[in-house]
Backbone as a printed PyTorch tensor [residue, N CA C, xyz], in Angstrom:
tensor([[[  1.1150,  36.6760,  38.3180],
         [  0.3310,  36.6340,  37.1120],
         [ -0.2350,  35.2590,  36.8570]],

        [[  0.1720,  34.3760,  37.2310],
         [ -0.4280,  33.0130,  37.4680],
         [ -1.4100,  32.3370,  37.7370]],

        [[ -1.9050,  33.6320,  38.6140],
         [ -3.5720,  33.7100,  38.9660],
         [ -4.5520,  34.0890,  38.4290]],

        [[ -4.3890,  34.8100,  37.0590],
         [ -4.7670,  35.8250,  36.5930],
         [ -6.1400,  34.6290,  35.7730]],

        [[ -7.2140,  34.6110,  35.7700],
         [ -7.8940,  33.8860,  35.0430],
         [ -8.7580,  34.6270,  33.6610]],

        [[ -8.9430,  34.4620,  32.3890],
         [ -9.3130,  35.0780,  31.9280],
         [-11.0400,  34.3770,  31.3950]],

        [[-11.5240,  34.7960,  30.6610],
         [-12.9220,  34.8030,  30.7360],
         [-13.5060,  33.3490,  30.2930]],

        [[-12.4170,  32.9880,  29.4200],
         [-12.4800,  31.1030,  28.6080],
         [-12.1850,  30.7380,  30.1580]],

        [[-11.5610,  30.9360,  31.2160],
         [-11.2640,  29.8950,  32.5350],
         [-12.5660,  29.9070,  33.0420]],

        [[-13.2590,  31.3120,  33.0460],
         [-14.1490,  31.0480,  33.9970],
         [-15.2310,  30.4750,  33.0590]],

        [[-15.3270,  30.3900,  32.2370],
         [-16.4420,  29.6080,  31.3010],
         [-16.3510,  28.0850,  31.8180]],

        [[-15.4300,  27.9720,  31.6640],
         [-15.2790,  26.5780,  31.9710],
         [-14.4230,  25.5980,  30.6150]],

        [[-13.4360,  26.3260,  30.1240],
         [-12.6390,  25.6820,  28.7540],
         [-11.9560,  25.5770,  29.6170]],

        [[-11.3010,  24.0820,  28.2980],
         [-10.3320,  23.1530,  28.5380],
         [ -9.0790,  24.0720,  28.1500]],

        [[ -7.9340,  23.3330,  28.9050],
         [ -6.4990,  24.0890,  28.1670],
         [ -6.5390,  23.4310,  26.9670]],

        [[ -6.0660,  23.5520,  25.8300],
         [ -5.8270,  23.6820,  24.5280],
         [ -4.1660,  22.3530,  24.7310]],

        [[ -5.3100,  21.3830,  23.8070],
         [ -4.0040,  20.1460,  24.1470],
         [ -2.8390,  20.2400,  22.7620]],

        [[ -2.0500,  19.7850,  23.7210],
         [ -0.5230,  20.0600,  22.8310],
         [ -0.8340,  18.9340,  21.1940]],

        [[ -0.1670,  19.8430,  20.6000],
         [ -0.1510,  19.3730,  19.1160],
         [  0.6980,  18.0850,  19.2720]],

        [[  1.5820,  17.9060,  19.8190],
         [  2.8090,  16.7890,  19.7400],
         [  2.8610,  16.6560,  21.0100]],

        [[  2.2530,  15.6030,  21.4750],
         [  2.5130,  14.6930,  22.9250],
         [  3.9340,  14.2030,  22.6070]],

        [[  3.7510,  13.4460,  21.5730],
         [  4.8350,  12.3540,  21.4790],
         [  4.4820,  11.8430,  20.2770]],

        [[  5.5110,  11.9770,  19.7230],
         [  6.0120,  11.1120,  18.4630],
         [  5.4700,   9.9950,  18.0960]],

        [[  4.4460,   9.2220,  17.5940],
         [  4.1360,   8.0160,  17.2150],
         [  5.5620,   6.9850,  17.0890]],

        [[  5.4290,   5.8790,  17.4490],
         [  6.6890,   4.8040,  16.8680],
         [  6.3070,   3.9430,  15.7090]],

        [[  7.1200,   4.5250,  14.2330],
         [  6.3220,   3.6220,  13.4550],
         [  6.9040,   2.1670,  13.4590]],

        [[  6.5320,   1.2180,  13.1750],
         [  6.5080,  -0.1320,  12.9020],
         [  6.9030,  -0.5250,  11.2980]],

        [[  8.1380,  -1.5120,  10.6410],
         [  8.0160,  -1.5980,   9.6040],
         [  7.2400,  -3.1700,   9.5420]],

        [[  6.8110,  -2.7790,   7.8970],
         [  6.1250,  -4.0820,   7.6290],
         [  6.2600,  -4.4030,   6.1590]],

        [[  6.4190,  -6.1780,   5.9610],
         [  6.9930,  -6.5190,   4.2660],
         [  5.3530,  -6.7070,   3.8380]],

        [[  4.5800,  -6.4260,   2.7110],
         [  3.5780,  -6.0950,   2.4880],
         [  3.8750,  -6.9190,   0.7640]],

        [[  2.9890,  -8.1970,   0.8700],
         [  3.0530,  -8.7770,  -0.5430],
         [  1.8980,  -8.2930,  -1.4640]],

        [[  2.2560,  -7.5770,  -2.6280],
         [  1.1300,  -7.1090,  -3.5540],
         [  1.0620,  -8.0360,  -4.7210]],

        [[ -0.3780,  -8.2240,  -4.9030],
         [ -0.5440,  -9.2200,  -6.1130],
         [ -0.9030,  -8.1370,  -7.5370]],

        [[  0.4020,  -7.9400,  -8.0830],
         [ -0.0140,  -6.8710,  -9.3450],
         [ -0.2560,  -7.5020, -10.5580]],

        [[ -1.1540,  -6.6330, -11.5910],
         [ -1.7560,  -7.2820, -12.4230],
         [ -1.0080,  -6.4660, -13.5140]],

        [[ -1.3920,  -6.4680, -14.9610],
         [ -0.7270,  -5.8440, -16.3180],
         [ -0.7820,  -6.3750, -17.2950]],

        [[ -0.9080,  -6.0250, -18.2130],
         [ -1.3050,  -6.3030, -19.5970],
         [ -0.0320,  -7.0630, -20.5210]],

        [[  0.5030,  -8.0710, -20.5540],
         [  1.5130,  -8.6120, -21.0380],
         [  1.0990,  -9.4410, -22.2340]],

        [[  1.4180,  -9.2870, -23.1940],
         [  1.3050,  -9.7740, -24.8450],
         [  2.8650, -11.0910, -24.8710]],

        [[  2.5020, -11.9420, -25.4090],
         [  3.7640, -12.8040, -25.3370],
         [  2.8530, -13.5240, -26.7580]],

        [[  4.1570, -14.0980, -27.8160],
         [  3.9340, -14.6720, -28.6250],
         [  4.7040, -16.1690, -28.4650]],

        [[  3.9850, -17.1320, -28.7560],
         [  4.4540, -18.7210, -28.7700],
         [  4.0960, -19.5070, -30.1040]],

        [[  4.4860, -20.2330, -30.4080],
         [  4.4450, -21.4660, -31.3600],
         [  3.5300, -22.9040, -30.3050]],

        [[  2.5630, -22.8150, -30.6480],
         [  1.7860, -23.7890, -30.1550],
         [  0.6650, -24.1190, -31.2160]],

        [[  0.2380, -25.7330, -30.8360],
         [ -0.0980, -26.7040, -31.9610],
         [ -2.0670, -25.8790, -31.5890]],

        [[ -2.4010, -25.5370, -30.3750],
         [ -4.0380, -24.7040, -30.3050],
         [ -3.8520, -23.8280, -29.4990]],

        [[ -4.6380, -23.3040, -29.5850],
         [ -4.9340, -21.9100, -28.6280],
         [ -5.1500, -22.3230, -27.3000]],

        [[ -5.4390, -23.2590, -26.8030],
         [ -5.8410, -23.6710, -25.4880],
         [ -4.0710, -23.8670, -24.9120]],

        [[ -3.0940, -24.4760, -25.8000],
         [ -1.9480, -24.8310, -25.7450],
         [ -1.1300, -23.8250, -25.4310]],

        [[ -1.4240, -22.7010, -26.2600],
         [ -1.1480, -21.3820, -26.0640],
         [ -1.0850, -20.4570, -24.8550]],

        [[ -2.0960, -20.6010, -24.6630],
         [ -2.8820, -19.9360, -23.5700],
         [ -2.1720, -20.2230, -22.2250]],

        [[ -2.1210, -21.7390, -22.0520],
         [ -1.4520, -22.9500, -20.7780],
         [ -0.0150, -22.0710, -20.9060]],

        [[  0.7880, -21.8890, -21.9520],
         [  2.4200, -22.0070, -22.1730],
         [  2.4000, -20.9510, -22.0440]],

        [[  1.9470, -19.9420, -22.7310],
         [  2.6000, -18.6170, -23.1800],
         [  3.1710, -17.8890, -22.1760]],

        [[  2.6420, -17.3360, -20.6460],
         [  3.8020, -16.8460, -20.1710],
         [  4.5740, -17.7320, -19.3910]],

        [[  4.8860, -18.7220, -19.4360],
         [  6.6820, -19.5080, -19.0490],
         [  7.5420, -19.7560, -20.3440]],

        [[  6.4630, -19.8480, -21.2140],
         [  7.4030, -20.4680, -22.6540],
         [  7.5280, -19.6510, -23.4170]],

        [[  6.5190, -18.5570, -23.8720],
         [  6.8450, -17.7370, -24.7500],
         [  7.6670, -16.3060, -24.8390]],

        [[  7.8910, -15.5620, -25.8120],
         [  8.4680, -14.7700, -25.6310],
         [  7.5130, -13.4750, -25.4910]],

        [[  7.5700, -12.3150, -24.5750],
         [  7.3120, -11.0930, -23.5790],
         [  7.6660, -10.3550, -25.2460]],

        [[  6.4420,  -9.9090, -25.9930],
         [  6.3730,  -8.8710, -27.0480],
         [  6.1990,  -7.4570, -26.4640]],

        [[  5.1680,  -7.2000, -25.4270],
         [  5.2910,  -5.7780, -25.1160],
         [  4.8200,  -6.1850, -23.5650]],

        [[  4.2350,  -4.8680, -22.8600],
         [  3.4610,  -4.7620, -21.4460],
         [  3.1960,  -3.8980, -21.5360]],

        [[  1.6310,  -3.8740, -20.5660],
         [  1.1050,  -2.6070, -20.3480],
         [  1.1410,  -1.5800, -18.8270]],

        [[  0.3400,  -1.1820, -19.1190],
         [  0.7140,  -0.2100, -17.4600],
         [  0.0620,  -1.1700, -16.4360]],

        [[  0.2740,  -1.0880, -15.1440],
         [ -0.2640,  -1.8570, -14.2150],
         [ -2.0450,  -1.0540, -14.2240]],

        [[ -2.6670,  -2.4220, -13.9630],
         [ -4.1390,  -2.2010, -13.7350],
         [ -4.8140,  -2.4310, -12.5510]],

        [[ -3.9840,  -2.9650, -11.8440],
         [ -4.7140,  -3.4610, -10.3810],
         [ -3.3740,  -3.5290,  -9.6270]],

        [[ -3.3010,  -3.1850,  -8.0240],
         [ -2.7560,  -4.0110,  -7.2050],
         [ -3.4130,  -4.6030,  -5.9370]],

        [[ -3.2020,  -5.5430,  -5.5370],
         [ -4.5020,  -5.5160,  -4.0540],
         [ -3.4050,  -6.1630,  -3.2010]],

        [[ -3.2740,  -5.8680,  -1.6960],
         [ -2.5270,  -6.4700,  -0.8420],
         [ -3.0150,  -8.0950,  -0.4040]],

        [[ -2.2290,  -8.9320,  -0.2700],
         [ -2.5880, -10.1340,  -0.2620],
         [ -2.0520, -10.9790,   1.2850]],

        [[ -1.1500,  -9.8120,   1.7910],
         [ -0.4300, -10.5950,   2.6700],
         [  0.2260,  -9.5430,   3.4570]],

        [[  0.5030,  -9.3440,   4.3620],
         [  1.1530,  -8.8860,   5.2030],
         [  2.0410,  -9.0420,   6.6070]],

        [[  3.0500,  -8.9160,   7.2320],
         [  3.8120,  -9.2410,   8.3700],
         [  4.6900,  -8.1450,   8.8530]],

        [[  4.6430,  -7.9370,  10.0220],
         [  5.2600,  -7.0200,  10.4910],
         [  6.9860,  -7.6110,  10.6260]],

        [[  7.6780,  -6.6790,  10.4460],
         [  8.9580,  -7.0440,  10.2230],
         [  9.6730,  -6.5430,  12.0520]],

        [[ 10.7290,  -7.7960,  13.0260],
         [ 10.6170,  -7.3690,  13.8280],
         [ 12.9110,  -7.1260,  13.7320]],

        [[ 12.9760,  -5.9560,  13.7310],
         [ 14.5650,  -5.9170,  13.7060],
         [ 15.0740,  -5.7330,  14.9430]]])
């Protein structure tokens, strides 16, 4: 039965390539994201420019918002 050709052989079709040769090997990688968000902080400062400079190291974190952006900034493949 081996011989048996059916009408796609004699056309001239290809055998029908296997779904899964082989397994891909994935690779890990540490991936630095620069994320952004809406953070409200209140400070005691003498101007607004003063404010502005200090408020997030010095002041205090009143609320946050949802993240608005992330963009990849950096990447390296990790080798274990």
């Amino acid at each position: 039965m081996a011989n048996i050709r059916t009408d796609a052989d004699r056309a001239g079709a290809k055998a029908p390539v296997k779904a899964h040769k082989k397994a891909r090997k994935l690779k890990t990688y540490r991936v630095l994201c620069a994320v952004t968000r809406a953070e409200w902080y209140e400070i005691q400062a003498p101007d607004e420019d003063t404010a502005r400079r200090q408020a997030f190291c010095d002041g205090e974190l009143i609320d946050a918002g949802d993240v608005t952006d992330a963009a990849a900034c950096d990447s390296e493949e990790v080798h274990l």
